[in-house]
C-alpha positions in Angstrom: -18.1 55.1 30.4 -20.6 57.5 29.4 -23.5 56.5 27.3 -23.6 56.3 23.4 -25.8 58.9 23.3 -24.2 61.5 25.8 -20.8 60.8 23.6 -23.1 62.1 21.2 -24.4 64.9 22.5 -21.4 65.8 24.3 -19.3 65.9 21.3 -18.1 68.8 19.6 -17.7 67.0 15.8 -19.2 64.2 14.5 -17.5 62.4 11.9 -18.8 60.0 8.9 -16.1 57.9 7.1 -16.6 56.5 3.7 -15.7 55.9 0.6 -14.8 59.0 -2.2 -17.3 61.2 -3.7 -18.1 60.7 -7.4 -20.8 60.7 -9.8 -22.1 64.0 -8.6 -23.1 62.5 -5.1 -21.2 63.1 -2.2 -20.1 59.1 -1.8 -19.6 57.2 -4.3 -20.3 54.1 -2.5 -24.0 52.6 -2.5 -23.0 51.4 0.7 -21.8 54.9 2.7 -24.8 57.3 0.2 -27.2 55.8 2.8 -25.5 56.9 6.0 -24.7 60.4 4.3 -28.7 60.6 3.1 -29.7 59.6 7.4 -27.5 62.0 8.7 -28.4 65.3 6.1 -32.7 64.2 6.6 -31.8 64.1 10.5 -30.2 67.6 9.9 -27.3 66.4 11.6 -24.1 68.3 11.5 -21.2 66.3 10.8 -17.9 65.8 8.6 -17.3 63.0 5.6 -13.9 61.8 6.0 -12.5 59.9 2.9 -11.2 56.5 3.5 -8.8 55.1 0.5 -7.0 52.6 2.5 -9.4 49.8 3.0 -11.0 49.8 -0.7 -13.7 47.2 -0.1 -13.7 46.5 3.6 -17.1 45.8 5.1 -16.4 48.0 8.3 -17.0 51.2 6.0 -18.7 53.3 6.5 -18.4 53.9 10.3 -18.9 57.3 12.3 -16.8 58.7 15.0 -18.5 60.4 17.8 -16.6 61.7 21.0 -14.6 58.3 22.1 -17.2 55.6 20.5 -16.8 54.4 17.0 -19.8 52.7 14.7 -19.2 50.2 12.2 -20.9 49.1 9.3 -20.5 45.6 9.5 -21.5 45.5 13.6 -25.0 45.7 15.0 -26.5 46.5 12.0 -24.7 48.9 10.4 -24.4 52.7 10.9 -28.3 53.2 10.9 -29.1 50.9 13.1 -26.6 51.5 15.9 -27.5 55.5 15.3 -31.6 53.8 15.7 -30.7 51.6 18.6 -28.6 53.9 20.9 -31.3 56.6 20.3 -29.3 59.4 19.3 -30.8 59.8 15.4 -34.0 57.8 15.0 -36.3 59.5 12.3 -38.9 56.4 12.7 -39.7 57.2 16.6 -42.3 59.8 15.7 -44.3 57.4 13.4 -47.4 56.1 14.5 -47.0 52.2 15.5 -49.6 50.9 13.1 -47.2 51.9 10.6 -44.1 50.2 11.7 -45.2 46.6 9.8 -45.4 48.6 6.5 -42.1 49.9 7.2 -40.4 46.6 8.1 -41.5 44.9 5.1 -40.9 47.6 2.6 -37.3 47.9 4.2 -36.8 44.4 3.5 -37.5 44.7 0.0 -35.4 47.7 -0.1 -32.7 45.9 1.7 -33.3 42.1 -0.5 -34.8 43.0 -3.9 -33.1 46.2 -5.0 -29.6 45.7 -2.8 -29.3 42.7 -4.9 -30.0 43.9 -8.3 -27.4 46.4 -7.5 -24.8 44.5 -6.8 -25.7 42.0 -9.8 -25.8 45.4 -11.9 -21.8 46.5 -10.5 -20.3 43.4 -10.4 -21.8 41.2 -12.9 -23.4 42.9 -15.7 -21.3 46.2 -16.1 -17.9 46.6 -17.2 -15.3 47.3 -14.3 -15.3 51.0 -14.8 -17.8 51.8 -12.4 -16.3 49.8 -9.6 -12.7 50.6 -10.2 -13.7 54.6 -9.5 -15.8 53.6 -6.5 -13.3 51.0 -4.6 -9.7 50.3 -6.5 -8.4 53.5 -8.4 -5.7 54.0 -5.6 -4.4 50.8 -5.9 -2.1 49.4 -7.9 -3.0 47.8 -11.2 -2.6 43.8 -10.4 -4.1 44.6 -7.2 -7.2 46.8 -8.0 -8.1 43.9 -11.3 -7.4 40.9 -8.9 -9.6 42.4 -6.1 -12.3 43.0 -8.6 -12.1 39.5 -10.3 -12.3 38.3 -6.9 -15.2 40.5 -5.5 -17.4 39.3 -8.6 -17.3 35.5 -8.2 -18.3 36.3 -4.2 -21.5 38.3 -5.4 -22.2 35.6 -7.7 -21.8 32.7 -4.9 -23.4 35.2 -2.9 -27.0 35.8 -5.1 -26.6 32.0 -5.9 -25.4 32.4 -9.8 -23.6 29.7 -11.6 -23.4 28.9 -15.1 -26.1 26.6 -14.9 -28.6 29.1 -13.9 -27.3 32.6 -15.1 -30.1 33.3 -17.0 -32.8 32.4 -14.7 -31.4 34.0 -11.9 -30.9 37.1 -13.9 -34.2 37.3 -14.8 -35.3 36.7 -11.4 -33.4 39.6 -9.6 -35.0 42.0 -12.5 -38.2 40.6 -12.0 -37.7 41.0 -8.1 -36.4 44.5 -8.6 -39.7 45.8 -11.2 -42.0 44.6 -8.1 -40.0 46.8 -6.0 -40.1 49.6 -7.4 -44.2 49.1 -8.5 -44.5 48.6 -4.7 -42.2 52.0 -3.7 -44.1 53.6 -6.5 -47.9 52.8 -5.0 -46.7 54.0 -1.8 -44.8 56.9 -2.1 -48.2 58.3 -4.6 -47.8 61.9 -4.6 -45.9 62.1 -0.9 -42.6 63.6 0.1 -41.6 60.7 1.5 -42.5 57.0 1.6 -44.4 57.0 5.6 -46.3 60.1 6.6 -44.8 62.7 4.6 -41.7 62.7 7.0 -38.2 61.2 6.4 -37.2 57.4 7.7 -34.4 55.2 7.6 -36.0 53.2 4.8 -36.0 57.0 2.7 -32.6 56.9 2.7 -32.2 53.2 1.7 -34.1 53.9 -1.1 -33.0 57.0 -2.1 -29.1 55.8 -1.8 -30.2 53.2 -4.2 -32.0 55.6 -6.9 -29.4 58.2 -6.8 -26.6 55.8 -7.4 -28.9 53.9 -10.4 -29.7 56.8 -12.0 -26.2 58.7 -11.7 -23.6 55.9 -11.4 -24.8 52.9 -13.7 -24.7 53.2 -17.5 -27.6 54.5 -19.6 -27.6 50.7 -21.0 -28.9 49.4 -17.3 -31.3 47.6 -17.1 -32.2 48.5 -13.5 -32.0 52.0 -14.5 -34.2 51.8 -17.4 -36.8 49.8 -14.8 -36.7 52.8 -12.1 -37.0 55.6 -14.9 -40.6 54.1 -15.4 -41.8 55.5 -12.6 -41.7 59.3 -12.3 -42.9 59.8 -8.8 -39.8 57.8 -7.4 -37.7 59.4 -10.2 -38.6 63.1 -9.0 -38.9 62.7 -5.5 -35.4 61.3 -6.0 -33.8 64.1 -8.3 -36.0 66.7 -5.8 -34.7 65.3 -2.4 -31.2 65.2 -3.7 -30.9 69.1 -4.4 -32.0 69.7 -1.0 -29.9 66.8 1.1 -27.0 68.1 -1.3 -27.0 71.4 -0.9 -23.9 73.4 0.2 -21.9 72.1 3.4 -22.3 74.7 5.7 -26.2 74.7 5.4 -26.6 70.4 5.0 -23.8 69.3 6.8 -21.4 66.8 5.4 -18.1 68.5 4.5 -15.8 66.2 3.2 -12.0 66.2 4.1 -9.1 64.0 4.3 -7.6 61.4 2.6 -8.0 58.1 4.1 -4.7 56.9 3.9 -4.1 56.1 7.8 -5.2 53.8 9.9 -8.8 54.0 11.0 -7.8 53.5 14.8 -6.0 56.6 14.5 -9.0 58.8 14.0 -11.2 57.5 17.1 -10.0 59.7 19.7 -11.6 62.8 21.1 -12.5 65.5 19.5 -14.5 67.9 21.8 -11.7 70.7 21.3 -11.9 70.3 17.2 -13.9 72.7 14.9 -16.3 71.1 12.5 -15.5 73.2 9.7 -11.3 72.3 9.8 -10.0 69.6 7.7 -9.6 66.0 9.3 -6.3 65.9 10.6 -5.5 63.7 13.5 -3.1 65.1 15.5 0.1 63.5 16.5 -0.5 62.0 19.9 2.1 60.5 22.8 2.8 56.8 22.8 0.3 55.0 25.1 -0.7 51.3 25.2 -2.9 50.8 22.8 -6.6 50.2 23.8 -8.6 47.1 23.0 -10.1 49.2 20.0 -7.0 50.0 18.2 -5.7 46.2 18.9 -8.9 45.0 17.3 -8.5 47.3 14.1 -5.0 46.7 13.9 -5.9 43.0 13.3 -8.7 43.5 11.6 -5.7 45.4 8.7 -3.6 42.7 9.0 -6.1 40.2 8.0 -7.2 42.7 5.3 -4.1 42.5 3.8 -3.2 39.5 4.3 -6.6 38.7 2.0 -5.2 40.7 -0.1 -2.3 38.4 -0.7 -4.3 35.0 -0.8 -6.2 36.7 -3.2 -3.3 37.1 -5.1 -1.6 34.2 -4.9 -5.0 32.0 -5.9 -5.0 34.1 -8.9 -1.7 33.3 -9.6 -2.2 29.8 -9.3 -5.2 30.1 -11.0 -3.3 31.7 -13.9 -0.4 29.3 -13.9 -3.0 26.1 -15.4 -4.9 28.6 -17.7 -4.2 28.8 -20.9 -5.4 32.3 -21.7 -3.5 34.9 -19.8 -5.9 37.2 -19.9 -7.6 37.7 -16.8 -10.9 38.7 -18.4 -11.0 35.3 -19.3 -11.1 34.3 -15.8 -14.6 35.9 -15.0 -16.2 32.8 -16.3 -14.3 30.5 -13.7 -17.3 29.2 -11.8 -17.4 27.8 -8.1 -18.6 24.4 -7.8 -22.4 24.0 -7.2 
């Protein structure tokens, strides 16, 4: 099999699934913005197909290349792989005394203000924001379960219990200030946060921003912390008219629906035009490869977490004495 790299180059379309635009930005998904953000600073060409059938599944977003297929949740996630394989890497040109600076302030990036974003949408605001992003095509019981559920895993997940709420609120704030007073010293007057040229750790940062400052209430907290900082507010608002410019000059034209399976959409596509709509076409009944066995498990046991979910909150329900499931936000794990 051909290299990752020469799949690259050799195919015709390039394909970026993710979640649905919203907010004004082309993904609504703080997750997928990043991978979008890479791909436009690359000056990549390449189509946003809109998955809807996996609402908060940790394999999106994932691009499709020739006959190989990324993944968020393997070998890094979709930056890293594209980093790794060398096919996009926007750090290579950067002198090497640089690269510490660039680790470290990636793992802030990727620690401090990842997890003040997910405290911000799933803890502190009110479901709105994530029901547009992840559960809108779902059914009702579904969509509020999956939520309710979602929440108490960030909280186990950032180490929140009732105990220590406030303190570990005031900590992820506190973390997420020093961020930003660090992005904001070194980004100064620059286009970009390393050597006036576009990095991976650009388009971490500005998936976050663009997401704080368009998709959280004007109430937030973290939003009211970034807006103190005007040089990581404008070079924000100013990088996102030119990565989000029209299609045809940016790349990034999103089509499809996302209602099939994902292992229906990772075949060839050296023949396919990148300006048509995403439309797999029908192809003859072959044994299925080791690929499309793996994501055909991988949706069983989606949905089949689904169901547990829905059955603990059921059983959850049936001892409760409120029937409300609001109510059920302040069920807390044991410590």
């Amino acid at each position: 099999m051909a290299s990752a790299a020469a799949e690259w180059d050799a195919a015709a379309r390039k394909v970026l699934v993710a979640r649905k635009p919203g907010f004004g930005l082309p993904t609504a998904c703080p997750a997928c913005l990043p991978a979008v953000l890479y791909l436009r600073m690359a000056q990549v060409p390449f189509d946003i197909h809109v998955d809807t059938a996996f609402p908060d599944a940790e394999h999106i977003p994932y691009v499709e290349f020739g006959e190989c297929v990324a993944f968020n949740n393997e070998k890094g996630g979709v930056i890293e792989y594209l980093k790794e394989e060398k096919i996009v890497d926007l750090t290579s040109k950067l002198p090497s005394d640089s690269y510490s600076d660039l680790t470290s302030t990636k793992a802030m990036v990727s620690t401090w203000l990842a997890d003040a974003l997910q405290y911000e949408l799933w803890v502190v605001t009110d479901r709105s924001i994530a029901q547009d992003i992840y559960y809108s095509d779902l059914s009702w019981p579904i969509g509020k379960i999956l939520h309710w559920k979602k929440t108490r895993d960030v909280k186990q997940l950032l180490g929140i219990t009732k105990l220590n709420a406030a303190e570990r609120e005031e900590e992820i704030y506190r973390n997420a200030n020093a961020a930003y007073d660090a992005l904001s010293m070194r980004l100064g007057d620059q286009a970009f946060l390393f050597d006036n040229s576009p990095t991976d750790v650009d388009a971490l940062f500005l998936g976050h921003a663009l997401f704080v400052l368009n998709a959280l209430p004007g109430t937030s907290t973290l939003r009211s912390y970034l807006q103190n900082y005007d040089n990581l507010v404008n070079c924000a608002e100013r990088l996102k008219v030119q990565l989000m410019k029209t299609d045809s000059s940016s790349g990034g034209s999103v089509s499809g629906s996302g209602s099939s399976d994902p292992s229906s959409s990772s075949t060839s596509r050296k023949g396919a035009c990148s300006g048509q709509s995403y439309k797999p076409k029908p192809k003859a009944k072959k044994e299925r490869t080791e690929e499309e066995k793996k994501f055909r498990r991988r949706t069983k046991y989606f949905l089949a977490t689904q169901l547990v979910a829905v059955l603990v909150f059921l059983s959850i329900m049936g001892g409760a004495d409120n029937p409300e499931l609001d109510d059920e936000y302040d069920v807390e794990y044991e410590d």
